[in-house]
C-alpha positions in Angstrom: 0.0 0.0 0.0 1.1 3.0 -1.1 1.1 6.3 1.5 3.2 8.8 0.3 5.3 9.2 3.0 8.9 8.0 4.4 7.7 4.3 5.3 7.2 3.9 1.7 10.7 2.8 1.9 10.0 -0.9 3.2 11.7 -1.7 7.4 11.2 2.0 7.9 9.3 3.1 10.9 8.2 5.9 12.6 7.2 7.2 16.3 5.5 10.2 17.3 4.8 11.3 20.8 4.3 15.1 21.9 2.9 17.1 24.9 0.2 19.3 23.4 0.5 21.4 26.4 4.0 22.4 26.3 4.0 22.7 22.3 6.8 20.2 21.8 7.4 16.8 20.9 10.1 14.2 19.0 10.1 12.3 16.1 12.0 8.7 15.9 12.7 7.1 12.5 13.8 3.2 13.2 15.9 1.5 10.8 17.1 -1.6 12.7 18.4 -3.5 10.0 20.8 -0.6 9.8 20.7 1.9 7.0 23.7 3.4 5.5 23.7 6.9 6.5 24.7 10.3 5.3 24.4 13.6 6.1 23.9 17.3 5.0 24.0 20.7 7.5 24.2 23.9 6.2 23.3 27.5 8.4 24.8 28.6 11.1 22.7 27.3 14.2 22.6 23.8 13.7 22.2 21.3 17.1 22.6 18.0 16.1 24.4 14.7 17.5 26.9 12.4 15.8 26.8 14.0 12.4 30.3 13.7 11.7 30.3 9.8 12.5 28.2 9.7 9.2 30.8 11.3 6.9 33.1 9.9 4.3 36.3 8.3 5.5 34.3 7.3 8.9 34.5 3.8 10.3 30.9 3.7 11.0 28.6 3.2 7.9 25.1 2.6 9.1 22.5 4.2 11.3 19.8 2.6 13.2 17.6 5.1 14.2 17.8 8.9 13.9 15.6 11.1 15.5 14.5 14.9 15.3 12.9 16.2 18.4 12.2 19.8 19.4 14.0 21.2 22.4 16.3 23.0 21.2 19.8 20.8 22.8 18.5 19.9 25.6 16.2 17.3 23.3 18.7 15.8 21.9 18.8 14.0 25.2 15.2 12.3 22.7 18.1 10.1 21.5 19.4 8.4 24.9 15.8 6.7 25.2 16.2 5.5 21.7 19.0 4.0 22.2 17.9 2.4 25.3 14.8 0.3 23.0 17.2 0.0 21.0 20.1 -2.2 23.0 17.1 -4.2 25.0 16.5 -5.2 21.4 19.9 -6.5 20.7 20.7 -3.7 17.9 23.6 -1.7 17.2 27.1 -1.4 16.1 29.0 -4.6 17.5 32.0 -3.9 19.3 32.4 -7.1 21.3 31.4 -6.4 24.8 28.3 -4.6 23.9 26.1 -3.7 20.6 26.1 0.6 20.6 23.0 1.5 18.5 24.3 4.5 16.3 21.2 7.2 16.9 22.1 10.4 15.4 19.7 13.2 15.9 18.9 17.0 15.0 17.0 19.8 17.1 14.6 22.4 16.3 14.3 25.2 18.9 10.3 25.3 19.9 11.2 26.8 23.4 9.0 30.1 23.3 6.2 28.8 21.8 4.7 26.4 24.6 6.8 26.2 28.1 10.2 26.6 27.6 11.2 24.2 30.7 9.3 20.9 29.1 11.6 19.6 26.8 11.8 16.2 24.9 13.7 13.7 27.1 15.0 10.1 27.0 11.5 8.9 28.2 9.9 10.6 25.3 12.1 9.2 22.8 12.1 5.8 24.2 7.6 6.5 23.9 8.3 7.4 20.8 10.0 3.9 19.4 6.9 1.9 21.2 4.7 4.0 18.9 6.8 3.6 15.6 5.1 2.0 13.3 4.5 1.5 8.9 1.2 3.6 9.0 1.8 7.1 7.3 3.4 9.4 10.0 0.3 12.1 11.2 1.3 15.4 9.9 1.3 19.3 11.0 1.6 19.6 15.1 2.9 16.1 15.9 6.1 14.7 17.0 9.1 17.3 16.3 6.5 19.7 14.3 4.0 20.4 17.5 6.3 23.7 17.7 7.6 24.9 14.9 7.0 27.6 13.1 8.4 30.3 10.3 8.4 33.7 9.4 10.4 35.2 12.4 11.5 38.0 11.0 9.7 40.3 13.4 9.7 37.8 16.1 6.8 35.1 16.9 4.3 37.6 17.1 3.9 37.8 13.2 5.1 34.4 12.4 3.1 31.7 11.6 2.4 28.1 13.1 4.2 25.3 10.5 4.9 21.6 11.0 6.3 18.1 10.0 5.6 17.1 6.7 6.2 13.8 4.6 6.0 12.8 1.1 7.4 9.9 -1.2 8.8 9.6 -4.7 8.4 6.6 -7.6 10.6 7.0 -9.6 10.8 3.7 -11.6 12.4 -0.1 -11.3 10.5 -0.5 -7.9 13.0 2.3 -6.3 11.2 5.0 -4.0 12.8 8.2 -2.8 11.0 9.7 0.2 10.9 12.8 3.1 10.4 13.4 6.7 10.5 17.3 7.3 10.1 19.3 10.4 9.7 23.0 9.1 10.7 25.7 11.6 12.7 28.1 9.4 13.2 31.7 9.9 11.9 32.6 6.1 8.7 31.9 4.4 7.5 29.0 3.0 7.6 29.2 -1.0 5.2 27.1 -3.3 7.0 27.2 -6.4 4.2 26.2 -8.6 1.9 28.5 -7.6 3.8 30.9 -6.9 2.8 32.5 -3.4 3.8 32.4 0.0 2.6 29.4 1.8 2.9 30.9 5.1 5.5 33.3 6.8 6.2 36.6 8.2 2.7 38.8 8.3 1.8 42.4 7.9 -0.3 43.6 10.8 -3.7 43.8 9.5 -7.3 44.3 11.0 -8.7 41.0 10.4 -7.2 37.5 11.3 -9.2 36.0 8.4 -7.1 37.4 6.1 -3.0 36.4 5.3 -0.7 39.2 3.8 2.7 38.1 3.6 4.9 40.9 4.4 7.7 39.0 2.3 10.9 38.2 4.7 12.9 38.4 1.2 12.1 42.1 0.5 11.8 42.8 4.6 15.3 42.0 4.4 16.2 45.2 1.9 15.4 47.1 4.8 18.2 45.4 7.2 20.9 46.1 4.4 24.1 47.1 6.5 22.5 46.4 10.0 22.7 43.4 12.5 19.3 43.8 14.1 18.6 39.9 13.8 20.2 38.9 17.9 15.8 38.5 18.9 15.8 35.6 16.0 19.4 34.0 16.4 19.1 29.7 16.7 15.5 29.7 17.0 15.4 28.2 13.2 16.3 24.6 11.8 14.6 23.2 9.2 15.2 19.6 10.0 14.7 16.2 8.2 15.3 12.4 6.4 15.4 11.4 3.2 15.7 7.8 2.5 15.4 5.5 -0.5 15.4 1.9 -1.4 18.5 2.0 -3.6 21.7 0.2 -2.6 24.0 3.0 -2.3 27.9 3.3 -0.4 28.1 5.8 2.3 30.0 8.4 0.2 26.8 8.3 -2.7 24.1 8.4 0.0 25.8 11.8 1.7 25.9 12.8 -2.3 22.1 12.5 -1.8 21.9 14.2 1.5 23.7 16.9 -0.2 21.3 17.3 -3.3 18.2 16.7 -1.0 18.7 20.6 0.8 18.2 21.5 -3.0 14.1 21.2 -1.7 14.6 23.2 1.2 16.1 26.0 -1.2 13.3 26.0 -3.6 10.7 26.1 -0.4 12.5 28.5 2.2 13.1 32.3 1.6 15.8 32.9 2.4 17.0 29.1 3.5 20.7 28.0 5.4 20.9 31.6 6.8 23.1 32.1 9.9 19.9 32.1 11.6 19.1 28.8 10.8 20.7 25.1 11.3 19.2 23.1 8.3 20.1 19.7 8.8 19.0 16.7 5.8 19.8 12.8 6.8 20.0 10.8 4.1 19.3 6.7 4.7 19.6 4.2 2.0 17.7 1.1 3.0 17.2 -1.3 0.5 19.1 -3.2 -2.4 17.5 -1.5 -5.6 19.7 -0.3 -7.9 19.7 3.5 -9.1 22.2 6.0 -10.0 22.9 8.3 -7.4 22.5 11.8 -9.5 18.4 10.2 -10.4 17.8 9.4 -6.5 19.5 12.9 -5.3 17.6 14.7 -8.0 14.5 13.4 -6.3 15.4 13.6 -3.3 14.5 17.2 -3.8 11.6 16.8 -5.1 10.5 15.1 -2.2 11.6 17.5 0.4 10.3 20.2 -1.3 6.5 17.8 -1.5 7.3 16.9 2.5 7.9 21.0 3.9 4.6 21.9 1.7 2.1 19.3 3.1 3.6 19.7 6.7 2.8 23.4 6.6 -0.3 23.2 4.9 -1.1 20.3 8.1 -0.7 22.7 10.4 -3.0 24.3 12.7 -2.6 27.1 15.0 -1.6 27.2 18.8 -1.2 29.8 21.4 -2.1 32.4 18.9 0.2 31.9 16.3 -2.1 31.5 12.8 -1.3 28.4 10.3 -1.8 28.3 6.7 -4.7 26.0 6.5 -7.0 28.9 8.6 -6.3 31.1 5.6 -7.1 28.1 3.0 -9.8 28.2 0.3 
């Protein structure tokens, strides 16, 4: 069954578990079997854990979970109660005394939308791999998206409530390219095909029925020359997985991991800004075979499919508007 969405990719599961109340929550995408991994950061405010593990020239060439949790650092402590399901399961990287499941993980900061001192912790995480299942992961203000949001230009006040997103990819010879995306980025959300903002930055108007974007791209004419950002500084991470069922090495599938930001480029105004710590995982789990230029062009595609349906999914909290209120 087809559900347009990461556990298209056959093994892969997700878990979701979030406290509605604090606005926060973590993601866990379990790959058991192990899944070679790469990886892609770009901005200047990333938090993430053992990213550089998953580089070329590394000893350590597959993953078996990774999870993206809101937080800010302090979730990344999400990834300790994975990798406590994870060892009472016998999984992880053998190294003769004990089996170290390899977990890496990546924060979004969701701290001043809900309460700032509830944070995603190993208990949540481990929650989160009792949850995981095939079904199509629930989308908008769920797991690592239950507090994020964009358009932070003038601070949360006229931003605008966003989410996690997922989409999936045929792209022929039985091989599927697929995305998990947790949008909390300081620019707009793009649609490139119709050609509007999705949701963003607002102009103060009289009615809440109504969206005008005020447009962080031209907002940012007026900043020309000035550092007047400190208010928005690490508060923005546009986090996420890609994963396919082609066979790829771990130098091709960071290749792909690479070519997959390509989606948050064509989505995000302005994207990978010092403001923001935009962080893609790339997984290949399977044995199809593909070039790696085909399943990284796609990759894209499906990033770009993923940060649009998770924005359109969301729906506001604590004041903060979502695009779907403003919806036809």
């Amino acid at each position: 069954m087809i559900t347009n969405s990461i556990v298209d990719v056959e093994g892969i599961k997700v878990g979701q578990v979030e406290n509605d109340q604090a606005c926060t929550g973590c993601t866990v995408i379990l790959c058991e079997k192990g899944a070679v991994a790469g990886v892609d950061q770009r901005g200047g405010a990333p938090g993430t854990r053992e990213t550089d593990l998953l580089r070329p020239m590394h000893l350590v060439e597959k993953v078996h979970a990774v999870v993206l949790s809101g937080g800010s650092a302090f979730g990344l402590d999400a990834a300790t109660g994975v990798m406590r399901f994870l060892e009472e399961k016998k999984v992880g990287f053998n190294t003769g005394v004990a089996r170290v499941p390899i977990v890496p993980a990546a924060v979004i900061y969701d701290l001043a939308i809900g309460d700032a001192k509830v944070r995603p912790d190993a208990e949540m995480g481990y929650a989160a791999c009792l949850k995981a299942n095939d079904h199509k992961p629930l989308e908008g203000n769920h797991g690592a998206g239950t507090g994020a949001s964009v358009g932070k230009i003038f601070g949360l006040t006229r931003s605008m409530k966003s989410g996690i997103g997922t989409a999936s990819i045929f792209i022929g010879n039985g091989v599927v390219v697929a995305a998990l995306m947790v949008v909390n980025a300081f620019g707009d959300v793009w649609d490139p095909e119709l050609h509007s903002i999705v949701a963003g930055a607002r102009q103060i108007t009289s009615s809440r029925k109504s969206f005008k974007p005020a447009n962080t791209m031209e907002m940012l004419r007026n900043f020309t020359g000035r550092s007047s950002f400190s208010f928005a500084a690490g508060q923005n991470t546009v986090i996420g997985v890609v994963a396919t069922n082609a066979r790829l090495t771990k130098e091709e599938v960071n290749k792909v991991a690479q070519m997959a930001q390509n989606g948050i480029a064509v989505t995000i105004r302005p994207a990978q800004t010092m403001l923001d710590g935009d962080t893609i995982f790339a997984l290949s789990y399977g044995n199809r075979k593909a070039d790696v230029s085909i399943v990284g062009a796609f990759s894209a595609v499906a990033v770009e499919k993923a940060i649009l349906s998770g924005t359109r999914a969301a729906r506001s909290i604590n004041n903060l508007p979502a695009a779907f209120e403003f919806s036809d």
